[in-house]
C-alpha positions in Angstrom: 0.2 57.7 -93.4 -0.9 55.2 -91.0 -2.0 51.3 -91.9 -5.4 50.6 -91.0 -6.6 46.7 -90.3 -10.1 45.9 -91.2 -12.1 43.6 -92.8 -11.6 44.2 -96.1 -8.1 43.7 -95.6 -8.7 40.0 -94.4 -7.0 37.8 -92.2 -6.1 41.1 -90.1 -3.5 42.5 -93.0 -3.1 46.1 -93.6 -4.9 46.7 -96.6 -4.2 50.7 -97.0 -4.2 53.8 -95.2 -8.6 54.9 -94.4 -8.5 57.6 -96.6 -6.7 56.1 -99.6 -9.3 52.6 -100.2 -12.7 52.8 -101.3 -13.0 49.1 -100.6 -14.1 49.8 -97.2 -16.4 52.6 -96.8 -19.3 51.3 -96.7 -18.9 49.1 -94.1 -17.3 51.9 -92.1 -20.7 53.7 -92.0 -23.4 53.0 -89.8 -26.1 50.3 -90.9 -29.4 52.1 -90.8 -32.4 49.7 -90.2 -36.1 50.6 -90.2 -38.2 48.5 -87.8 -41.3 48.1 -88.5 -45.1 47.4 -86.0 -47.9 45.9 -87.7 -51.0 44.9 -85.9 -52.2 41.4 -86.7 -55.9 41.5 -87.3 -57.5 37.8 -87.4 -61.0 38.0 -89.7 -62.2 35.1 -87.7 -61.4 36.0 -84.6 -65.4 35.7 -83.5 -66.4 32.4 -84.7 -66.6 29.8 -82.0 -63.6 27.5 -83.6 -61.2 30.2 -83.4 -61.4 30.7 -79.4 -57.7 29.5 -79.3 -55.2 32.2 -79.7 -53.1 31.1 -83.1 -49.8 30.7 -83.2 -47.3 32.9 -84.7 -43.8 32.4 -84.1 -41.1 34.4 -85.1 -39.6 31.7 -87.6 -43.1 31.1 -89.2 -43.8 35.6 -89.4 -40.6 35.5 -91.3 -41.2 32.3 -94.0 -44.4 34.1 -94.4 -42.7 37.5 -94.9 -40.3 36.0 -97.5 -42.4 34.1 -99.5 -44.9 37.4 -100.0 -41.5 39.2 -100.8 -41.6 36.2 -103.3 -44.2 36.5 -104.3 -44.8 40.0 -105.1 -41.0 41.5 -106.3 -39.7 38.3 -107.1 -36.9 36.5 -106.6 -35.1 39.7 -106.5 -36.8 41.4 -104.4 -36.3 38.2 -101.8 -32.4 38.7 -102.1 -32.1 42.6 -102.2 -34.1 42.3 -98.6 -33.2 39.0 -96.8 -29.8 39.7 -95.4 -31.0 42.4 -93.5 -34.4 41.2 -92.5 -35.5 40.3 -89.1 -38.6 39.3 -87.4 -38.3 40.7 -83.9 -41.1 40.6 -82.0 -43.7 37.8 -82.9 -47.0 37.2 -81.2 -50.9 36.7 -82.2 -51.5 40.6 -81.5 -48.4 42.2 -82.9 -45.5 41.9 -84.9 -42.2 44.0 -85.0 -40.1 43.3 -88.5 -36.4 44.9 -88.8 -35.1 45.7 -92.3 -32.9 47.8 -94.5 -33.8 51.9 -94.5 -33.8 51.4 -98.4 -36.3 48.2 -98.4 -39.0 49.3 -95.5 -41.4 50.0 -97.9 -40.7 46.8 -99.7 -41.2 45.2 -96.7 -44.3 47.6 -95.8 -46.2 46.3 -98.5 -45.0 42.8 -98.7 -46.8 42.7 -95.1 -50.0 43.9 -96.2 -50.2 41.9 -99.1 -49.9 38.9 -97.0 -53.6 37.6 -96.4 -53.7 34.6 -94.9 -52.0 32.6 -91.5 -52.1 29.0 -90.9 -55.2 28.6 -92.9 -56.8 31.4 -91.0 -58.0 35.3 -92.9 -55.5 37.8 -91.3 -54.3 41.2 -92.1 -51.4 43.1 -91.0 -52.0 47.0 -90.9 -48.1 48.6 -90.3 -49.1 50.9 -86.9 -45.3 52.6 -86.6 -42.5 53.0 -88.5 -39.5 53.6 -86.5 -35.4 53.9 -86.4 -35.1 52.5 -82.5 -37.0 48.7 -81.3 -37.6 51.0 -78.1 -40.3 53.1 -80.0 -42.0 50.6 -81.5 -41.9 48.2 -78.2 -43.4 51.4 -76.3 -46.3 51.9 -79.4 -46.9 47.9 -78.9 -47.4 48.1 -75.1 -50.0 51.0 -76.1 -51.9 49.1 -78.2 -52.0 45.7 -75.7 -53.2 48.8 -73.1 -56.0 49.9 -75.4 -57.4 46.5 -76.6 -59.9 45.9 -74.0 -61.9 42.8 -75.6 -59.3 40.5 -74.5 -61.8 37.6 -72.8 -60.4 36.7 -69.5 -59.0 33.3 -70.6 -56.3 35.2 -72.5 -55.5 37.8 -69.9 -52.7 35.0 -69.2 -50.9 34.8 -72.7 -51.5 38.6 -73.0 -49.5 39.6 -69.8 -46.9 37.0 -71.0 -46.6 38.9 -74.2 -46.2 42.2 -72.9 -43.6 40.7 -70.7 -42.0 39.7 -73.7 -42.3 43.0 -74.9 -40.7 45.0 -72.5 -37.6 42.7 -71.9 -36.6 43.5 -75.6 -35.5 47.3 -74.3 
């Protein structure tokens, strides 16, 4: 039988023939991820303070997503999810979250729960769940299409964003 080299082997030493160690099949397979589109909804989005488009950064989406995991499954719930768990796409109108097949809905509902943004009411409604970033980049230009009380001021960041958008494909 053939030697294999993998990772399991370490340090690029044969290990054992494929069929023969157990040690490696899982990474052999392929990693199935779920990304997932949420629509941000601000509560306050009418009130004359809140005229400026709030900030939502990728790094800041997924510190908030983490401490909702927290906060709702524990610190458990944090480590079964975090190493595959990814904030793709971040903006003030949409967000695009990649995780683990077996934790979307963890993720799902750790989203909805979360309430609040930088002081400021918001909720997240999950639009499209999807297996490809293609899909849900494609349902996100869709919903930037339909939105049409973007005032004029914005028209700027919003073009920017879509930009954004498509040059994740």
């Amino acid at each position: 039988r053939p030697r294999a080299v993998h990772f399991g082997a370490g340090r690029g030493r044969a290990c054992c023939s494929w069929s023969a160690c157990a040690g490696h099949a899982p990474s052999m397979g392929r990693s199935h991820f779920r990304y997932l589109l949420a629509e941000v909804l601000w509560k306050d989005a009418e009130t004359p303070s809140a005229r400026s488009t709030p900030s939502l950064t990728q790094s800041g989406a997924l510190r908030l997503l983490r401490d909702s995991l927290g906060r709702n499954f524990g610190d458990d719930g944090v480590a079964q999810t975090l190493p595959t768990l990814q904030v793709s796409f971040a903006s003030p109108r949409v967000i695009i979250v990649r995780c683990a097949r077996e934790h979307s809905q963890q993720v799902w509902a750790a989203l909805t729960f979360l309430t609040t943004c930088d002081s400021r009411t918001v909720l997240y409604r999950v639009v499209r769940v999807s297996s490809k970033l293609e899909l849900c980049v494609r349902k996100a230009l869709q919903l930037y299409r339909n939105r049409r009380e973007v005032p004029h001021a914005h028209l700027k960041v919003v073009e920017d964003e879509e930009r954004a958008l498509k040059a994740l494909c």
